[in-house]
Backbone as a chain_set.jsonl record, in Angstrom:
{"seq": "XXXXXXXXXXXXXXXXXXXXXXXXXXXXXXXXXXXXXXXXXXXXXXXXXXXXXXXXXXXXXXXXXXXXXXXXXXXXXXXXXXXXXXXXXXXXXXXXXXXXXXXXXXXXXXXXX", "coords": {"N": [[5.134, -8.8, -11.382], [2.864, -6.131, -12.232], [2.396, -2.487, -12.049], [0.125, -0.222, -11.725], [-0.702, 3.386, -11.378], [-3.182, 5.803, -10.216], [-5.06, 8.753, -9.471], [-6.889, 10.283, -6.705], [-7.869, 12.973, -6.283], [-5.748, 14.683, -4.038], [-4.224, 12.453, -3.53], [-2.518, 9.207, -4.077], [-2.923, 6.864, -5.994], [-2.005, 3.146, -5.52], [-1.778, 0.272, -7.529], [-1.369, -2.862, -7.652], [-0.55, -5.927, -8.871], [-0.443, -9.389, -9.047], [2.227, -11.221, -7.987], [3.544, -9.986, -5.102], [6.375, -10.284, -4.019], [9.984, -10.794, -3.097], [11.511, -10.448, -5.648], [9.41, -8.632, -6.778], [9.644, -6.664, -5.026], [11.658, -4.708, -4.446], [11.233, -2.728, -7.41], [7.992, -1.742, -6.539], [8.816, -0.364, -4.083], [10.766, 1.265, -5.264], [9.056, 2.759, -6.361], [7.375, 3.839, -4.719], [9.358, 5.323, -2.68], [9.531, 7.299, -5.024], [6.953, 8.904, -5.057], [7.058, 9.671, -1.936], [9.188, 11.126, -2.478], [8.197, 13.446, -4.056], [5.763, 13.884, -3.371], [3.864, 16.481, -1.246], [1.743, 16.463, 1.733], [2.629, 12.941, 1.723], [0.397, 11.074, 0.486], [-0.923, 7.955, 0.043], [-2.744, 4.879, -1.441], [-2.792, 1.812, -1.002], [-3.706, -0.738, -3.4], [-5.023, -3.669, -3.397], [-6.33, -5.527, -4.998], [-5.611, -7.145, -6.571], [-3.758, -8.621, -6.35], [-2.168, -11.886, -5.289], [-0.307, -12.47, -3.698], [1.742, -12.192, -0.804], [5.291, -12.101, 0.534], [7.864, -12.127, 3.231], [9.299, -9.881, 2.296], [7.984, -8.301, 1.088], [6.172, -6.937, 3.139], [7.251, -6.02, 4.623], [8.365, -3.561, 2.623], [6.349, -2.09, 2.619], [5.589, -2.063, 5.243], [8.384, -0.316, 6.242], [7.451, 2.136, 3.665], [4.819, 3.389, 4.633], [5.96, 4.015, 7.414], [7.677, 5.921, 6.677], [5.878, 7.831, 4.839], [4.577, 8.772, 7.278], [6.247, 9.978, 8.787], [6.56, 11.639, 7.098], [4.285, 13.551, 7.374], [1.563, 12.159, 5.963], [-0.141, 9.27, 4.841], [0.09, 5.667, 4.466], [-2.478, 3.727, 3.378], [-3.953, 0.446, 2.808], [-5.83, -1.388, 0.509], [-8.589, -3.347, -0.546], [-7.692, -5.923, 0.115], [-7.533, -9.336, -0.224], [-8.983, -12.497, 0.906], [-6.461, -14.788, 1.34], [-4.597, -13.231, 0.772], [-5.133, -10.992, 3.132], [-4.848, -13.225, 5.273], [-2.472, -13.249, 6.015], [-1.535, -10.958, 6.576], [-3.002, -11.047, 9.248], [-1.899, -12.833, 10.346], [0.785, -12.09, 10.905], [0.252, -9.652, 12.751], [-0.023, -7.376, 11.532], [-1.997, -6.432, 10.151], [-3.215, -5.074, 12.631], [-1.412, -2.538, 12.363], [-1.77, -1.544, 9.812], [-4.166, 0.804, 8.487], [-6.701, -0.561, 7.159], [-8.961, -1.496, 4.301], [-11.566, -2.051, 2.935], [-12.893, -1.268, 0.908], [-11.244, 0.572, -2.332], [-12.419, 3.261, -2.056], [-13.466, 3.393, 0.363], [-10.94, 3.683, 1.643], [-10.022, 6.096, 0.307], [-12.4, 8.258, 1.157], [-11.29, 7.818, 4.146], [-9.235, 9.871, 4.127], [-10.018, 11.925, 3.981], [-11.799, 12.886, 5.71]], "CA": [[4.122, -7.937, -10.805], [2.556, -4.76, -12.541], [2.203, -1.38, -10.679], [-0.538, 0.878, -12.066], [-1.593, 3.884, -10.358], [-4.165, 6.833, -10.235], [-5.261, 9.631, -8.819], [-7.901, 10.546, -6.443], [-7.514, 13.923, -5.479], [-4.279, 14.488, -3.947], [-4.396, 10.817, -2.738], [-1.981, 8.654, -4.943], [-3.099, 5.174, -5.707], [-1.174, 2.208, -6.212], [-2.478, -0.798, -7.777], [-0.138, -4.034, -7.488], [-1.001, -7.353, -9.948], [0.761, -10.546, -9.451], [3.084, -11.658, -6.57], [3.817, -9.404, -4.264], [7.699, -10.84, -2.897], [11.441, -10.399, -2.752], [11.547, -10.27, -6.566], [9.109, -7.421, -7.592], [9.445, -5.545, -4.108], [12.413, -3.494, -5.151], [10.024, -1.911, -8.161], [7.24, -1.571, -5.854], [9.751, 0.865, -3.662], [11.333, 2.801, -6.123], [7.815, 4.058, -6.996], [6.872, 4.372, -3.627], [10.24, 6.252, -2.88], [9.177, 8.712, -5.626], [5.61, 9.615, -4.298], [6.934, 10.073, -1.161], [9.589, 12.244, -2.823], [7.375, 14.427, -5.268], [4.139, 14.711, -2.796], [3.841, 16.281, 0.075], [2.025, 15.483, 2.173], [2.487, 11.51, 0.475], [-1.225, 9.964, 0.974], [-0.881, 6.728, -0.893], [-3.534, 3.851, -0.88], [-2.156, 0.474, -2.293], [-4.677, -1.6, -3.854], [-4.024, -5.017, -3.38], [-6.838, -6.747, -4.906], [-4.992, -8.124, -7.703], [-2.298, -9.579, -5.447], [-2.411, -13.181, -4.992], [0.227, -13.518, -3.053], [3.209, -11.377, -0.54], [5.785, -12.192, 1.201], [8.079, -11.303, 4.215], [10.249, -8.636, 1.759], [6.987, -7.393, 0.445], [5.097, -6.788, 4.012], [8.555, -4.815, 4.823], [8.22, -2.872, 1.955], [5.011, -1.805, 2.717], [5.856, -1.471, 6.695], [9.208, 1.032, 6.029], [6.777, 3.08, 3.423], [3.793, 3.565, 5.679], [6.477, 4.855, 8.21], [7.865, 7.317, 5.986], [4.674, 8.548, 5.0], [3.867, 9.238, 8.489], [7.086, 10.967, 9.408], [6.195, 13.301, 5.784], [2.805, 13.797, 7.585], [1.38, 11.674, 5.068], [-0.046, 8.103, 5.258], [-0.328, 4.856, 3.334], [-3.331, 2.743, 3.81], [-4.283, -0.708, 1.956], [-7.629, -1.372, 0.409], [-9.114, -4.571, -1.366], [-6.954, -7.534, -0.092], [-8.516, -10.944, -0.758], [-8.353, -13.474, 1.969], [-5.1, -14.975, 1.143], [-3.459, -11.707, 1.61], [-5.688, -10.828, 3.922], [-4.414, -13.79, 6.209], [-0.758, -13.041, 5.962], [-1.51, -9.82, 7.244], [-3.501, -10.988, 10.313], [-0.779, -14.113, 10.983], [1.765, -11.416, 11.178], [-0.358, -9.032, 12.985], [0.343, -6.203, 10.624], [-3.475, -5.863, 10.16], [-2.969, -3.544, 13.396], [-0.199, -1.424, 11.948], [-2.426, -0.311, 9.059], [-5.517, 0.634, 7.789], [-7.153, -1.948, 5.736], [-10.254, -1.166, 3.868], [-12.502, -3.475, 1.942], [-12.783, -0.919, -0.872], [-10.449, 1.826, -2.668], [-12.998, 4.506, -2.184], [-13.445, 3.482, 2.01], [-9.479, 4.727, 1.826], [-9.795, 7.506, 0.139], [-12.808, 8.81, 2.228], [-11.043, 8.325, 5.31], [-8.489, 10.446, 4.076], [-10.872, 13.116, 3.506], [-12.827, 12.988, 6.609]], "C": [[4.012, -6.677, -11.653], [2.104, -4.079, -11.569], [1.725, -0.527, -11.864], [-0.632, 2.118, -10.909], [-2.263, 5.566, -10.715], [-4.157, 7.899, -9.005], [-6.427, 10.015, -8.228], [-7.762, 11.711, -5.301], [-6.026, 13.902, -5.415], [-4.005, 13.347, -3.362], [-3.737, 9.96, -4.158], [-2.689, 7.258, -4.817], [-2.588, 4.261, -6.543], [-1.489, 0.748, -6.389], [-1.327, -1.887, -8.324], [-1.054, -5.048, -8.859], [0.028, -8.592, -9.985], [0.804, -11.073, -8.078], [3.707, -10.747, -6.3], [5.501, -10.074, -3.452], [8.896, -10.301, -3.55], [12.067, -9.728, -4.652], [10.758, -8.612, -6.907], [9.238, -6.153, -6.098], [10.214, -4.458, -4.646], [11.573, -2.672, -6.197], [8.994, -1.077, -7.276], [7.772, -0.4, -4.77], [10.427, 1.531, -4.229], [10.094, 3.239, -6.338], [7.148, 4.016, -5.758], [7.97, 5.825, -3.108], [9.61, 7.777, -3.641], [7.946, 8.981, -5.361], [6.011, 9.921, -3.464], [8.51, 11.361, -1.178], [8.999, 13.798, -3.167], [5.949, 14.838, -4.461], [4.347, 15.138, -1.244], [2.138, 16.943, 0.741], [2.339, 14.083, 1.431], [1.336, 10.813, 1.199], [-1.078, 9.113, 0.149], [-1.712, 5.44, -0.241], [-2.6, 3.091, -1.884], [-3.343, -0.417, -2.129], [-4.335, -2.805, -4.3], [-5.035, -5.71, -3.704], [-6.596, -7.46, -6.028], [-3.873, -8.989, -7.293], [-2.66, -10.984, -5.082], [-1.44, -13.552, -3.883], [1.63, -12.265, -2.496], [3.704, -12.235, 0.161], [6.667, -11.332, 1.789], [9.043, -9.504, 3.381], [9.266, -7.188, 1.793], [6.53, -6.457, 1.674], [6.408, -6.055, 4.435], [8.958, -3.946, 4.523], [7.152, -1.632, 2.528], [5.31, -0.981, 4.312], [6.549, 0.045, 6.795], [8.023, 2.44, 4.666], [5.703, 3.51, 4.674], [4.749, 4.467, 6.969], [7.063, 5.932, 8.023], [7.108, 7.988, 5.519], [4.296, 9.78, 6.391], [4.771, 10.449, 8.734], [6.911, 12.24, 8.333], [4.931, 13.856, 6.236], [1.56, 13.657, 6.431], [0.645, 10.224, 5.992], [-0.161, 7.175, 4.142], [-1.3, 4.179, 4.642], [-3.897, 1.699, 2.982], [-5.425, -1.174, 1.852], [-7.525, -2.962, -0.764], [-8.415, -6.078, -1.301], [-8.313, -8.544, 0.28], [-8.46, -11.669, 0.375], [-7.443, -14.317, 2.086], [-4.307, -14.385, 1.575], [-3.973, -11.173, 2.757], [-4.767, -11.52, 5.648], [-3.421, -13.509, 6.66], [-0.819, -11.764, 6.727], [-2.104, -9.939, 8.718], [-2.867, -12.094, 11.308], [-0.053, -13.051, 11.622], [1.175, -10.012, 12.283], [-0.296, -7.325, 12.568], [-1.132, -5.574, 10.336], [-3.99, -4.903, 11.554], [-2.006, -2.563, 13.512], [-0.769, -0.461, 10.976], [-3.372, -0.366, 9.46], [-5.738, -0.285, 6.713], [-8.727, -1.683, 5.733], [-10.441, -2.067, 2.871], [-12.59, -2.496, 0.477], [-12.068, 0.25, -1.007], [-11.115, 3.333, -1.69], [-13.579, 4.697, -0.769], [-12.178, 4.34, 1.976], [-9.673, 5.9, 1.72], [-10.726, 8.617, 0.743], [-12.42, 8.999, 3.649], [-10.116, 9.229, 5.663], [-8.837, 11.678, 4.197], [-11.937, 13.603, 4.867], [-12.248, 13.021, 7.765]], "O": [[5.077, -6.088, -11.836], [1.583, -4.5, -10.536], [2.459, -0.14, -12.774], [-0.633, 1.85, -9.708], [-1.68, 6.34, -11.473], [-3.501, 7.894, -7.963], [-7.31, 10.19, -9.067], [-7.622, 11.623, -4.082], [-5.235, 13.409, -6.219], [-3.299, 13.52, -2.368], [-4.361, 10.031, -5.217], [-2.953, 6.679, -3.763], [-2.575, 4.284, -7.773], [-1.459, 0.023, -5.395], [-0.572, -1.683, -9.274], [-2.015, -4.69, -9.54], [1.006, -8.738, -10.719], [-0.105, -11.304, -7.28], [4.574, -10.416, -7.109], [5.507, -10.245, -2.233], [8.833, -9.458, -4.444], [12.847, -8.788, -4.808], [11.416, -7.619, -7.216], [8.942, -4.965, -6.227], [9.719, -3.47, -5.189], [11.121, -1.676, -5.632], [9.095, 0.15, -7.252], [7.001, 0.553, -4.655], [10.8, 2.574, -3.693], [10.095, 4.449, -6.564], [5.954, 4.254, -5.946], [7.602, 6.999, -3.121], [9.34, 8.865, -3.132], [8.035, 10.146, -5.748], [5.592, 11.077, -3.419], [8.816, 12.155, -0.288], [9.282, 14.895, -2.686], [5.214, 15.78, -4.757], [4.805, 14.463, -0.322], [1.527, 17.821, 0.133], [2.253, 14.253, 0.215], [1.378, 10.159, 2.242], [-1.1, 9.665, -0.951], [-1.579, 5.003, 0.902], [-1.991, 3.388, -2.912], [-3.86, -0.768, -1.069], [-3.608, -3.082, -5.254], [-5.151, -6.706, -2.99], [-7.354, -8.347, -6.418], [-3.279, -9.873, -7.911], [-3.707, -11.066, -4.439], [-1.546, -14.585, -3.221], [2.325, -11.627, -3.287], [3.011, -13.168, 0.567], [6.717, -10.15, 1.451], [9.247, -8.416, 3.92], [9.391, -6.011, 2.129], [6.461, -5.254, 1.422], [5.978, -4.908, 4.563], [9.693, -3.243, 5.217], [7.413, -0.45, 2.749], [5.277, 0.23, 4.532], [6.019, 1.103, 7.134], [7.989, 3.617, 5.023], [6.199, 4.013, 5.682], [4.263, 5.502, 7.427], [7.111, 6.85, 8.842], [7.456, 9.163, 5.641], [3.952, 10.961, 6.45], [4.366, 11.604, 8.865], [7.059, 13.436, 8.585], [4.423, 14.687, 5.484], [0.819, 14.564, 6.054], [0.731, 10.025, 7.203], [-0.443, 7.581, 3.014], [-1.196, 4.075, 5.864], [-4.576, 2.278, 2.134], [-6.124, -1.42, 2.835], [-6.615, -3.382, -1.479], [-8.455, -7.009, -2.105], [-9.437, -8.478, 0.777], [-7.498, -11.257, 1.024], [-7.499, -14.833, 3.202], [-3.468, -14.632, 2.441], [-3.096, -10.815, 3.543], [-4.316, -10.907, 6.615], [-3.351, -13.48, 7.889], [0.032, -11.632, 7.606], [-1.79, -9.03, 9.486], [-3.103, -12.28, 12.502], [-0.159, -12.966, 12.845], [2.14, -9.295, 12.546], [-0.512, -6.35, 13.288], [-1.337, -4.36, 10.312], [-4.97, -4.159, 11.512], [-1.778, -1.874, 14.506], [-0.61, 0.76, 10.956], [-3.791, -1.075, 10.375], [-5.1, -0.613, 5.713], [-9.507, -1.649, 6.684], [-9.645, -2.677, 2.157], [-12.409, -2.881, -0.678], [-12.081, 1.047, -0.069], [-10.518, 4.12, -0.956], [-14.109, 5.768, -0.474], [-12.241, 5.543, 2.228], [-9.593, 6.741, 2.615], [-10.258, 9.741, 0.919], [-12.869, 9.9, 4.357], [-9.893, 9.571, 6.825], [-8.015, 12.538, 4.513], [-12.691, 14.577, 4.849], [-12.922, 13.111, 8.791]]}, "num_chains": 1, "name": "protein.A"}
């Protein structure tokens, strides 16, 4: 998995590529870790539309950030999953834990608004 990410505003964004599971999660949380070290608040979107594919490590990953966010008065919210990932998120019903936006720039407006 590669992990790009940008800036929009003070809104971090983190752009995944690959497989999303037990293997690249660790990565994927050390650089979540440090955003939610180095920003405060930590607003972080993860952009998942290069992801083909998570599993349960990944969607755990994702869960424990999002809750540390919150407690930094911060949030993460996930923009561009595919319907693959999509599903996994609405099996598990995790698609009412976050936000999930169809495009980057839905996130980062609702951050803003």
């Amino acid at each position: 998995m590669e992990i790009k990410s940008h800036e929009a505003g003070d809104i971090i964004v983190m752009e995944l590529e690959g497989r999303f599971d037990a293997y690249s999660a660790p990565k994927a949380n050390e650089w979540l870790e440090e955003v939610m070290t180095n920003r405060k608040p930590p607003n972080v979107i993860v952009n998942l539309e290069n992801v083909v594919f998570v599993d349960s490590t990944a969607l755990a990953t994702l869960v424990q950030a999002m809750k540390r966010c919150r407690q930094l008065d911060g949030d993460l919210r996930l923009s561009n999953l595919k319907q693959p990932v999509r599903m996994i998120f609405e099996l598990t019903r995790l698609d009412r834990a976050f936000e999930i936006f169809n495009l980057e720039e839905e996130a980062v407006g609702a951050f803003t608004a």
